[in-house]
C-alpha positions as CSV (number, residue, x, y, z in Angstrom):
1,X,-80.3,-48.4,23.4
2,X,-80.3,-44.5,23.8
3,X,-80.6,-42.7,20.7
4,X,-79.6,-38.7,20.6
5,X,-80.6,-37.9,16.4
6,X,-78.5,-34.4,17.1
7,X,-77.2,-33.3,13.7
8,X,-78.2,-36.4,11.8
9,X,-75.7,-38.3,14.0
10,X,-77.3,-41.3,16.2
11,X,-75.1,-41.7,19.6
12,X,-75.6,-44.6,22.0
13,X,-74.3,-46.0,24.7
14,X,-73.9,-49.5,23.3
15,X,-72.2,-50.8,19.7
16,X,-71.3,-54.0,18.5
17,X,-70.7,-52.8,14.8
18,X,-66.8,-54.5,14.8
19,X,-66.4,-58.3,13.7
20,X,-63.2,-58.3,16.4
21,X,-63.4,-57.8,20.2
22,X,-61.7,-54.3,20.9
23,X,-61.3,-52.3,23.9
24,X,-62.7,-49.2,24.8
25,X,-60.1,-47.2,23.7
26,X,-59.7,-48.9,20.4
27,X,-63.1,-49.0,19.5
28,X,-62.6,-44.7,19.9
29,X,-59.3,-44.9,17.9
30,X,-61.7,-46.5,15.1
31,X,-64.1,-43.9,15.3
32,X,-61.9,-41.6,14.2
33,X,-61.4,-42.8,10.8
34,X,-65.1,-42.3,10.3
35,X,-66.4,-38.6,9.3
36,X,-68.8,-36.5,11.4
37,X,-71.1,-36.1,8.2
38,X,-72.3,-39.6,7.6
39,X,-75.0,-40.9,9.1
40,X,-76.8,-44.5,9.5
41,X,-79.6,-46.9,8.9
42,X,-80.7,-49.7,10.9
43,X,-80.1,-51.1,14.5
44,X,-77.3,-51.9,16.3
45,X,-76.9,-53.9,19.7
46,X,-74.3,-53.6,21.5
47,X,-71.8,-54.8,24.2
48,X,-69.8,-51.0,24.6
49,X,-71.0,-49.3,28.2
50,X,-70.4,-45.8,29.6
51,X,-69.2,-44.2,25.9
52,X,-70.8,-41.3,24.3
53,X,-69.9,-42.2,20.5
54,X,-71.0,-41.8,17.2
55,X,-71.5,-45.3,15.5
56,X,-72.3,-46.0,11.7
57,X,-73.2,-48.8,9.9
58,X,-70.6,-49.9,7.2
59,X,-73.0,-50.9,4.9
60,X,-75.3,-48.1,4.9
61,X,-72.9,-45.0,4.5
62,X,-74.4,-41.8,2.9
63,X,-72.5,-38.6,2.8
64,X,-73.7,-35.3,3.6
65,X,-74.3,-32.8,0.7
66,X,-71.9,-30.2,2.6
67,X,-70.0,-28.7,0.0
68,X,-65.9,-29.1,0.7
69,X,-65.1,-25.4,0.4
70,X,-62.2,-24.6,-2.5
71,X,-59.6,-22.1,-2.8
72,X,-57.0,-21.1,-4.8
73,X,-53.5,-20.0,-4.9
74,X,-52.9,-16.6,-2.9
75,X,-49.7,-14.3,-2.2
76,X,-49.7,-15.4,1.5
77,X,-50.1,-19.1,1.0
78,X,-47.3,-19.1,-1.7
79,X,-45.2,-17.4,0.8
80,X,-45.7,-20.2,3.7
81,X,-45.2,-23.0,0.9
82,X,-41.8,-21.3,0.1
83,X,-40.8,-20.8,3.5
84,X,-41.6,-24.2,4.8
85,X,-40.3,-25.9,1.6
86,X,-37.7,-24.5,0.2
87,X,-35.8,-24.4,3.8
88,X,-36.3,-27.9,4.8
89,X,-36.4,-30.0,1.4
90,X,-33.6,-28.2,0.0
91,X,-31.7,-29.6,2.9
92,X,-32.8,-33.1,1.9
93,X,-31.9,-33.2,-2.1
94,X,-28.7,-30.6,-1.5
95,X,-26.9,-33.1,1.2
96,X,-28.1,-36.0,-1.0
97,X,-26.0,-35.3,-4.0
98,X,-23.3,-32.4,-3.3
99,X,-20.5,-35.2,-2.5
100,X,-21.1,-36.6,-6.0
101,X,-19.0,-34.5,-8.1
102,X,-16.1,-33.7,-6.0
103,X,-15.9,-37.5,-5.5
104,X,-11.6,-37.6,-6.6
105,X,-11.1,-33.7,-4.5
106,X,-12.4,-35.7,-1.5
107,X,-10.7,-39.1,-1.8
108,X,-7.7,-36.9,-2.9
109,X,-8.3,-35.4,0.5
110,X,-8.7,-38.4,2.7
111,X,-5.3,-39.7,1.4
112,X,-3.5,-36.8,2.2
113,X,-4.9,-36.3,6.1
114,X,-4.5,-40.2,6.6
115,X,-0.7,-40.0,5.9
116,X,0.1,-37.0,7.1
117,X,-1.3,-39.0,10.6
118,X,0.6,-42.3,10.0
119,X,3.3,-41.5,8.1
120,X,2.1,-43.8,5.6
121,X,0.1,-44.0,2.8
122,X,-3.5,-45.5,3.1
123,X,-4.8,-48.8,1.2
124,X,-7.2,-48.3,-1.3
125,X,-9.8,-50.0,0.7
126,X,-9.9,-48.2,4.1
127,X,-9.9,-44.6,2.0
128,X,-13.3,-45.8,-0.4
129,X,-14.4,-47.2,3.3
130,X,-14.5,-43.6,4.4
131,X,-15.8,-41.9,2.2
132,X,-18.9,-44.7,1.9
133,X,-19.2,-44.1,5.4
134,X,-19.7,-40.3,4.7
135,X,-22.1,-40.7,2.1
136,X,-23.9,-43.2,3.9
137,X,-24.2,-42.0,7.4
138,X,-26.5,-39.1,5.9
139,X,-29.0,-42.0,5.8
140,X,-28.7,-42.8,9.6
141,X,-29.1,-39.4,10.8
142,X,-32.3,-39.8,8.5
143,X,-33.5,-42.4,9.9
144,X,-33.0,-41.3,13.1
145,X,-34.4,-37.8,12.3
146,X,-37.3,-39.5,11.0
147,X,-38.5,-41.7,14.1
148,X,-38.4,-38.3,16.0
149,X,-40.8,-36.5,14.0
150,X,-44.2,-37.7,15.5
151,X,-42.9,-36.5,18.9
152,X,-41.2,-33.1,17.2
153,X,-44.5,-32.2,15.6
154,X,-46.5,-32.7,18.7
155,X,-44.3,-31.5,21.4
156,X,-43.1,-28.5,19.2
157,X,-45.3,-28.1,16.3
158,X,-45.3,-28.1,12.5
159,X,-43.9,-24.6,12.4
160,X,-42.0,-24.6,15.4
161,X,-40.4,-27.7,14.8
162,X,-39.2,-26.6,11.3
163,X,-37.7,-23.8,13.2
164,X,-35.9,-25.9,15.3
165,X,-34.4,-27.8,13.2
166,X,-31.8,-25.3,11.8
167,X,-30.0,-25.6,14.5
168,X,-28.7,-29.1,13.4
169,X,-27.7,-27.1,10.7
170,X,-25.9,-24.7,12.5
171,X,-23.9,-27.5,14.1
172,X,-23.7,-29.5,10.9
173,X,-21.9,-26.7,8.7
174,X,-20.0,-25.7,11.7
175,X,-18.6,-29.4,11.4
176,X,-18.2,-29.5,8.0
177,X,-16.2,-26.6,7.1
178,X,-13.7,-27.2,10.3
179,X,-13.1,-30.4,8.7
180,X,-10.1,-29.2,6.3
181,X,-8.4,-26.7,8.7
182,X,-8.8,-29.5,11.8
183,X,-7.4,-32.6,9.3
184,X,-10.5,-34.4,9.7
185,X,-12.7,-36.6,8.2
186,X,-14.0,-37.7,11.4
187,X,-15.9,-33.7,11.3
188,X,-17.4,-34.4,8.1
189,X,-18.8,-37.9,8.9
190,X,-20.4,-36.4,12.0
191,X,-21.7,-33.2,10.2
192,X,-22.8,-35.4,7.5
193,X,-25.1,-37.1,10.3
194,X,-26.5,-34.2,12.3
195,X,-27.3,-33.2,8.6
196,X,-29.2,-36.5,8.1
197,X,-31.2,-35.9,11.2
198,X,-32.5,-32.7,10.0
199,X,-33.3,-33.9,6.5
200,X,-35.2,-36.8,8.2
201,X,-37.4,-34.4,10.5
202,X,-37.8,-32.0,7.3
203,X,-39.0,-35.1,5.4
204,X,-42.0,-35.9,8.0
205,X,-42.3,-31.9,9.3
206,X,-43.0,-30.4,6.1
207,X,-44.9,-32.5,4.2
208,X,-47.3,-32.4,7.2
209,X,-47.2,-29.2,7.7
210,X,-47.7,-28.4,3.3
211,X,-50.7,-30.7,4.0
212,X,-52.1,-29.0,6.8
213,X,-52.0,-25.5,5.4
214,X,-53.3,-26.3,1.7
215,X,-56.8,-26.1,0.5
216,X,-58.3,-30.3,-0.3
217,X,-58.2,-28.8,-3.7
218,X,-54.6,-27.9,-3.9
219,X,-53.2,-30.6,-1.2
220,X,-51.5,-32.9,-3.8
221,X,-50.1,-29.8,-6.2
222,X,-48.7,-28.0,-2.6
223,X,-47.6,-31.5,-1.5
224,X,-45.6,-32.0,-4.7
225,X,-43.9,-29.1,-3.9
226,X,-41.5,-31.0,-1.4
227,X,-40.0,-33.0,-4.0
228,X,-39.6,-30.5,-6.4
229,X,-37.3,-28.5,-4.3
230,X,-35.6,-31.6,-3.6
231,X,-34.9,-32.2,-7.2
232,X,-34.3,-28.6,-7.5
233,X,-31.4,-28.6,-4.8
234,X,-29.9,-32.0,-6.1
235,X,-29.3,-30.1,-9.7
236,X,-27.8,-27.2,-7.5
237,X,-25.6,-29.4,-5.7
238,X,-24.1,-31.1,-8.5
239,X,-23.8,-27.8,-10.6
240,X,-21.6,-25.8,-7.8
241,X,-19.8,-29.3,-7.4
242,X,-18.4,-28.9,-10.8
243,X,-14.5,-29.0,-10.8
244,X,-15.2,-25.0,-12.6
245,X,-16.8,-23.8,-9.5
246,X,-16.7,-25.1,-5.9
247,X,-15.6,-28.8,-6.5
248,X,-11.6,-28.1,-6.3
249,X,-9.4,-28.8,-3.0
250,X,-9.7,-25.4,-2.1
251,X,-13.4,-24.6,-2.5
252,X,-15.2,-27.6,-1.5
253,X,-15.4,-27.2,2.8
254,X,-17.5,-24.0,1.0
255,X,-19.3,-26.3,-1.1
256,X,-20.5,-27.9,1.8
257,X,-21.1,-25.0,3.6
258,X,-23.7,-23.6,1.2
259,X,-26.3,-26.0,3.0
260,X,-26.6,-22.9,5.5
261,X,-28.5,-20.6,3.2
262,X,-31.5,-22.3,2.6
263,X,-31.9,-22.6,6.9
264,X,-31.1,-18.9,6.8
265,X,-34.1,-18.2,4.4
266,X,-36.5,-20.2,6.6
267,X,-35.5,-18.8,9.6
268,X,-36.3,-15.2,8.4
269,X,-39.2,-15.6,6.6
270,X,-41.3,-18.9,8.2
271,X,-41.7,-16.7,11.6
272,X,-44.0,-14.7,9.5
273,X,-46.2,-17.5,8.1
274,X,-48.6,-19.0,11.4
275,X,-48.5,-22.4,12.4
276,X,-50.7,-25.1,11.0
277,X,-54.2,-24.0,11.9
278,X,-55.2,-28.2,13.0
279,X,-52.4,-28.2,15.2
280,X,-53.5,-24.9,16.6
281,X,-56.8,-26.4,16.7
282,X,-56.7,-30.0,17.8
283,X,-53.2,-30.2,19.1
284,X,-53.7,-27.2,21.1
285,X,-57.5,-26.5,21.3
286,X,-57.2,-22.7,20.2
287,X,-59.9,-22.3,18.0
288,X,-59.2,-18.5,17.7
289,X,-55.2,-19.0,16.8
290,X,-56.6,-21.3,14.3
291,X,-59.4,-19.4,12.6
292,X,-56.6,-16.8,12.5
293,X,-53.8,-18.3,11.3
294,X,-56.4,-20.2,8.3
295,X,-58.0,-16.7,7.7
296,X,-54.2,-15.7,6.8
297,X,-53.7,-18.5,4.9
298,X,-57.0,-18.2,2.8
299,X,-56.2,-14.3,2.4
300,X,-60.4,-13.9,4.0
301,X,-62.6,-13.8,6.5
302,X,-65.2,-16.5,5.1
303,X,-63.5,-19.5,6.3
304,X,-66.8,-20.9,8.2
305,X,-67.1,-23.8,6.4
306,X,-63.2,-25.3,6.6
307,X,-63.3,-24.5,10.5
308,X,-66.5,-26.5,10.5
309,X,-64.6,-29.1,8.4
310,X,-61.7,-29.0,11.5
311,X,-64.0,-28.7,14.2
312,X,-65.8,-32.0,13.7
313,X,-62.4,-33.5,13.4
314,X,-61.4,-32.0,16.9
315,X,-64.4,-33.0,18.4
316,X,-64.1,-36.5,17.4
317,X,-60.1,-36.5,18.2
318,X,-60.9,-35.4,21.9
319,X,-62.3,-39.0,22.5
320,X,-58.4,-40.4,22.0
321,X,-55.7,-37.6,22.3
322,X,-52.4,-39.8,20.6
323,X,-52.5,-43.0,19.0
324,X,-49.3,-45.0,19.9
325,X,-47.3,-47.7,17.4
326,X,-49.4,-50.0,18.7
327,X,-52.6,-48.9,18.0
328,X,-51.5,-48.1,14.0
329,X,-50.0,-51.7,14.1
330,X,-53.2,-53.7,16.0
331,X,-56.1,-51.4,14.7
332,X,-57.1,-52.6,11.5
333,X,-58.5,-49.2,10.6
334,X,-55.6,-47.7,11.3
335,X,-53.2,-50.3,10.4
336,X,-54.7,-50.4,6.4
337,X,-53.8,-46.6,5.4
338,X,-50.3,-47.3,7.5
339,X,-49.0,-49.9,5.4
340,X,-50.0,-48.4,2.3
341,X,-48.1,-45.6,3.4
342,X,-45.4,-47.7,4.3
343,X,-44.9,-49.9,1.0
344,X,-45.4,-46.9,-1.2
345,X,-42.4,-45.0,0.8
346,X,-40.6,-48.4,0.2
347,X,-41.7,-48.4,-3.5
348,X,-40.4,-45.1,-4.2
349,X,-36.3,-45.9,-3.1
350,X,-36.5,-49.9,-4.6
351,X,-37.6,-48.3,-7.4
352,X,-33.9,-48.2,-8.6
353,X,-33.8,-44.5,-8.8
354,X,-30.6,-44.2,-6.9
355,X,-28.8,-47.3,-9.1
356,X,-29.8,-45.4,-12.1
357,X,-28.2,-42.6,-10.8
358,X,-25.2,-44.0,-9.9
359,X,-24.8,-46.1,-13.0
360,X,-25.9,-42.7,-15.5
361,X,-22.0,-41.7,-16.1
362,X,-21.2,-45.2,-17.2
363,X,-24.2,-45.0,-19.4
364,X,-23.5,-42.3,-21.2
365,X,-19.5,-43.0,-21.4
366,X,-20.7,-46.1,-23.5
367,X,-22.6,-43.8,-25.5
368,X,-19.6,-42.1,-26.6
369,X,-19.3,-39.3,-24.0
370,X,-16.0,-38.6,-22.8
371,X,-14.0,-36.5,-20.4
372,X,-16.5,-34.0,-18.4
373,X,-19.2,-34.9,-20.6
374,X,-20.9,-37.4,-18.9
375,X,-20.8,-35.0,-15.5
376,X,-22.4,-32.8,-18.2
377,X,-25.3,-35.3,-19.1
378,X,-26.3,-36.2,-15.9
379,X,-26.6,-32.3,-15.0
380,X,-29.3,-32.9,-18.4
381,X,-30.8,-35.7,-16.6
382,X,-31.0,-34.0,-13.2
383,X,-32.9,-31.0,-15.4
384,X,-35.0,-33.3,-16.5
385,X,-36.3,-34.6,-13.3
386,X,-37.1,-31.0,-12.4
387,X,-38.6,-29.8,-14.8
388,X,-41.2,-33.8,-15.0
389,X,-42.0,-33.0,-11.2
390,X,-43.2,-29.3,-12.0
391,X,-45.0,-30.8,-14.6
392,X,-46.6,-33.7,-12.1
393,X,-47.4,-30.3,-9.3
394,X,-49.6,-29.6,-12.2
395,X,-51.0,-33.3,-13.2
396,X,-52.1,-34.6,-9.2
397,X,-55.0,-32.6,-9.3
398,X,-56.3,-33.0,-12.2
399,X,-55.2,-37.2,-13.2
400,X,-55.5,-38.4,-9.3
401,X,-52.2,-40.0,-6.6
402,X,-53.0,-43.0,-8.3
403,X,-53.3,-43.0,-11.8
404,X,-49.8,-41.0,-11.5
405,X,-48.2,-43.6,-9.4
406,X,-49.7,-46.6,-11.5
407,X,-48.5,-44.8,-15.1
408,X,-44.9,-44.5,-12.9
409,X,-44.5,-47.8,-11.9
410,X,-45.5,-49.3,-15.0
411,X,-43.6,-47.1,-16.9
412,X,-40.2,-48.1,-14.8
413,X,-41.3,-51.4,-15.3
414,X,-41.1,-51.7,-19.5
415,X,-38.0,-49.3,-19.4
416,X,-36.0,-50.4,-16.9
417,X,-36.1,-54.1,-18.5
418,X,-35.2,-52.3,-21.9
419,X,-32.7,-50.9,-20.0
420,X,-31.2,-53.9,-18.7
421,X,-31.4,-55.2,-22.8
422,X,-29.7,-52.1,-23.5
423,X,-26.7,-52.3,-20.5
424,X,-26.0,-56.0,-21.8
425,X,-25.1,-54.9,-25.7
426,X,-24.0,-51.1,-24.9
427,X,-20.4,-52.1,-24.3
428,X,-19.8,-53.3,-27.7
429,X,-22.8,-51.8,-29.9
430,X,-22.7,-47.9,-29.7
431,X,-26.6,-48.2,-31.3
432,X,-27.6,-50.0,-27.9
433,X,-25.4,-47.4,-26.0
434,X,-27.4,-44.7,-27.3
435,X,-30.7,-46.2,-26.5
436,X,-29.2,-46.8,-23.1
437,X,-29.4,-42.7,-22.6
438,X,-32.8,-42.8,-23.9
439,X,-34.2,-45.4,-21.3
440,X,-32.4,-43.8,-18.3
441,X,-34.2,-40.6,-19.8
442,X,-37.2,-41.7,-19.9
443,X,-36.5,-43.6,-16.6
444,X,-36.2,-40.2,-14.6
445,X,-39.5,-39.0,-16.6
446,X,-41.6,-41.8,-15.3
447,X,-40.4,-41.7,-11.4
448,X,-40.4,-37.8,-11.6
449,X,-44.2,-38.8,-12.8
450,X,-45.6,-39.9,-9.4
451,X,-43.3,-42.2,-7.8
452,X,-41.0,-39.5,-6.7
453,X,-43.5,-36.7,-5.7
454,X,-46.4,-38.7,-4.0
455,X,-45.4,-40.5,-1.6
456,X,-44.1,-37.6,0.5
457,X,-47.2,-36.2,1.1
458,X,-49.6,-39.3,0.5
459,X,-48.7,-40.5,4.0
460,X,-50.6,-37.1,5.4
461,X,-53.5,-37.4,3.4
462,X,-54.3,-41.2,4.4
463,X,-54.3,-40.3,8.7
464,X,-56.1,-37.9,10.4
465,X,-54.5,-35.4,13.3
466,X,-54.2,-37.8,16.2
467,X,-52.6,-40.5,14.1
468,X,-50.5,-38.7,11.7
469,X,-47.6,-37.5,13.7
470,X,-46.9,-41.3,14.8
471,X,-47.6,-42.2,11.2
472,X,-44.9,-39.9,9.6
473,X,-42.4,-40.9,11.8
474,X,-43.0,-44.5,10.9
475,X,-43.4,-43.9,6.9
476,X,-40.0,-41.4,7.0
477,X,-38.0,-43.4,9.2
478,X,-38.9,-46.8,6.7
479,X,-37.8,-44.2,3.7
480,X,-34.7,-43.1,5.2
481,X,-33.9,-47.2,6.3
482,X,-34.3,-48.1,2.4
483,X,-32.5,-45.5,1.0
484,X,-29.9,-46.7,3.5
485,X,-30.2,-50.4,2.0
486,X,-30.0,-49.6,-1.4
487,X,-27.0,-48.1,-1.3
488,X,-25.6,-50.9,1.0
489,X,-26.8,-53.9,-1.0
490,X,-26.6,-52.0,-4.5
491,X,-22.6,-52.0,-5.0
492,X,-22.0,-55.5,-3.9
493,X,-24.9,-56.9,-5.9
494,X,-23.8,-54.7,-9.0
495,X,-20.3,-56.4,-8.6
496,X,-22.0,-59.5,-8.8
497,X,-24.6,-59.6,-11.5
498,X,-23.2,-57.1,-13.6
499,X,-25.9,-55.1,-15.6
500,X,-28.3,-58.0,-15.1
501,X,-28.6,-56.3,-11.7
502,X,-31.7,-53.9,-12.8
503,X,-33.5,-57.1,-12.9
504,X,-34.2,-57.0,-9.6
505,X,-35.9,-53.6,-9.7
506,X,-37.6,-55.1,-12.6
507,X,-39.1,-57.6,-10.4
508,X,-39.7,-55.6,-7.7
509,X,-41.1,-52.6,-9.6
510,X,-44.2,-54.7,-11.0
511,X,-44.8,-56.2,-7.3
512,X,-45.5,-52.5,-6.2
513,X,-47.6,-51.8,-9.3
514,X,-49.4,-54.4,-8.3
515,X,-49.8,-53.5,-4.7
516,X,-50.7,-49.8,-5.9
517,X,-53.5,-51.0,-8.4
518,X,-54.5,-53.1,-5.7
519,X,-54.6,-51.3,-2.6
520,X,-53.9,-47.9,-3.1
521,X,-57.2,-45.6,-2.7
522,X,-57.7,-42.5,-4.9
523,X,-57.5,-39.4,-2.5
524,X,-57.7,-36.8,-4.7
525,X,-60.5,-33.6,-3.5
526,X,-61.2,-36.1,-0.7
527,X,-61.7,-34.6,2.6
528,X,-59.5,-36.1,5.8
529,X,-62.7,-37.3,6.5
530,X,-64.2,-39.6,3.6
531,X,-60.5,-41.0,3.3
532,X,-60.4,-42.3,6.6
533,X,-64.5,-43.2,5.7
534,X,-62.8,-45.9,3.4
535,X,-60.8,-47.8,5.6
536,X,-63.3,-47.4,7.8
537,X,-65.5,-49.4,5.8
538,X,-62.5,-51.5,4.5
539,X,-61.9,-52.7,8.1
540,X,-65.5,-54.3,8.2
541,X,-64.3,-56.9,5.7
């Protein structure tokens, strides 16, 4: 055995620390989840030739006093937050509800182009058929846009790729608002997909790159800053799709049009902001861009310590460039953090947020709203849900990821079984219809909480640079698949079991608590580093 004590950090030529036979190469992969900064007691014997690597015991890990270095907010920082965010996310929530209200223009719509094709007038069937597949097919492009971004973020960057992206917006709007002049829905459905592509690479791209570019100490406020626009830009949606503004069969190809604004804001201001300074770094080994571009970001000089931080990260990435699928799915140090990430991105769309949604306006009809009122309420309830995720930017730090996602989930669990209580009687007790608001109130206060805001940029925090492009793609692309089912399964099943359908969610709500309590590590004002320490030492078991 050939010891080098270098920097507290023992490297030999030999290791036999892993339970499991691995190769070479996976034995490396390992080693990345295991910070620079921790060192080891004991022996080890070994069975590994002809590798220079740093091995640790997992029983005997000790951190190393280096202080994690903390910043705060800054004028420059706040700029690249709002032109990353608020050009991609926006994208996400705006498409996600802006065919909501001007539901009846749009079906009005389909009709009308439909006959004037066939000479006849459509079945009832084929017309709610197209206009599913329009809402719908947003998810597709999602999915689709979200197995791309691992390749996107590598090939392009964080910044770059972002940048990119508006072009499918381009094409989308230039779709969208022909639709109407050309007599065709066909125009919309495919817009309405390029659309879902971008939303699906803005889903993994930003969140990486808002990860990337915050301070440890802000990661999880900056992080919650994705879904806040996106709850932001849903509200917007559904206010300009008001029959009053742009929802009317002359204004709405605009309505759908307004999606370009937000990608004409990114693509002035983001050019100014630099690209994420560990993709500069370990992505492209230019340790000057990167000191630069963090030295921009920090608004000083002194940033010695975090390029340390980045450095011993690079230098342990440089023993494997890229981790593949396979290697997330047959590594058990890797394959740990990845289906956390995975069940919590699951979590967050079984949740029952969408069937909530959809069934809000009968809710508050049985309360005794009436006429444009209920379009009215749900605006409320979309405020609501804004204004709980500002509150959560503010709660991450200081209450943790998982306390947040655990007082979410638990939350959804006791209301949405009121709820269900509450759905049975509403239709002939106007008390029980008034406590129906209530619970879906309360309902949006609890997933704005956590469950709507962390799991966006958890996925980030739980992989370090070689294995979080790959990772992204996999924990969007599994988003974008069950949002897609939800809506699928939720109309038929709805049909079905009437209001005894939130049962379900009931059921499967408490199985993710559960699973979060369980499973879910605390990652707040960790370091990259000790997070991937933990399942490190978790993979040893």
């Amino acid at each position: 055995m050939d010891h080098d004590d270098d920097d507290g950090v023992g490297y030999i030529r030999e290791s036999h620390y892993l339970k499991t036979p691995m190769s070479e190469r996976q034995q490396a992969i390992a080693l990345l989840q295991v910070p620079r900064d921790i060192t080891r007691e004991g022996s080890i014997s070994s069975n590994v030739s002809d590798l220079d690597i740093p091995i640790y015991s997992s029983e005997n890990l000790t951190t190393s006093p280096k202080r994690v270095p903390e910043w705060g907010f800054n004028g420059r920082l706040a700029f690249a937050i709002a032109a990353s965010a608020l050009g991609s996310s926006f994208q996400h929530g705006y498409n996600t509800g802006v065919l909501n209200n001007p539901k009846t223009v749009l079906v009005d719509w389909i009709n009308e182009t439909a006959m004037n094709r066939t000479g006849e007038y459509p079945n009832k069937d084929s017309v709610t058929l197209i206009f599913s597949l329009m809402t719908s097919v947003l998810c597709i492009g999602g999915m689709i846009g979200g197995a791309t971004t691992g390749f996107v973020a590598e090939r392009f960057g964080r910044k770059g790729g972002l940048l990119l992206n508006n072009i499918l917006v381009v094409l989308a709007v230039i779709c969208e608002t022909t639709s109407k002049t050309a007599s065709s829905y066909e125009l919309i459905i495919l817009g309405r997909f390029i659309i879902g592509v971008n939303s699906g690479l803005n889903a993994g791209l930003a969140p990486m790159y808002l990860a990337e570019v915050s301070p440890i100490n802000l990661r999880g406020a900056v992080g919650t800053v994705y879904q806040l626009v996106i709850t932001i830009s849903i509200l917007i949606s559904q206010v300009l799709g008001l029959s009053s503004i742009l929802g009317t069969d002359t204004l709405w190809p605009t309505l759908l049009a307004m999606t370009i604004v937000p990608a004409i804001f990114q693509v002035i201001t983001l050019p100014f902001c630099p690209e994420s300074p560990k993709y500069l770094l370990l992505s492209k080994g230019n340790e000057s861009q990167a000191r630069s571009a963090l030295s921009w970001l920090r608004g000083s000089f002194d940033v010695h310590e975090e390029m340390d931080m980045m450095k011993a990260e690079c230098d342990a990435a440089k023993l494997v460039p890229k981790v593949t699928v396979r290697e997330l799915v047959t590594n058990s140090a890797l394959r740990i953090p990845l289906s956390i990430a995975l069940t919590v991105m699951v979590a967050q769309q079984f949740s029952g947020i969408n069937a909530v949604m959809f069934f809000s306006s009968e809710i508050f009809e049985m309360a005794g709203l009436h006429g444009d009122n209920p379009k009215y309420a749900t605006l409320a309830m979309g405020g609501i849900n804004v204004l709980m995720t500002i509150v959560s930017l503010f709660l991450v730090e200081k209450a943790g990821r998982k306390t947040l996602l655990l007082v979410g989930f638990a939350g959804m669990v006791v209301d949405t079984l009121l709820l269900t209580v509450g759905m049975v009687f509403g239709k002939t007790s106007p008390a029980a219809g008034i406590f129906c608001v209530i619970f879906v109130l309360i309902y949006v206060v609890m997933f704005a909480t956590g469950p709507g805001s962390i799991p966006w940029f958890l996925v980030s925090e739980l992989f370090n640079q070689s294995a979080r492009p790959t990772a992204s793609s996999l924990a969007v692309c599994i988003n974008w698949t069950a949002n897609f089912l939800v809506g699928l399964a939720f109309l038929p099943l709805a049909d079905l079991m009437g209001s005894y359908v939130f049962l379900i969610f009931v059921v499967l709500q408490l199985l993710f608590l559960i699973f979060i309590y369980k499973k879910v590590p605390e990652t707040k004002n960790k370091s990259l580093e000790e997070i991937s320490a933990m399942f490190r030492q978790q993979s040893y078991k």
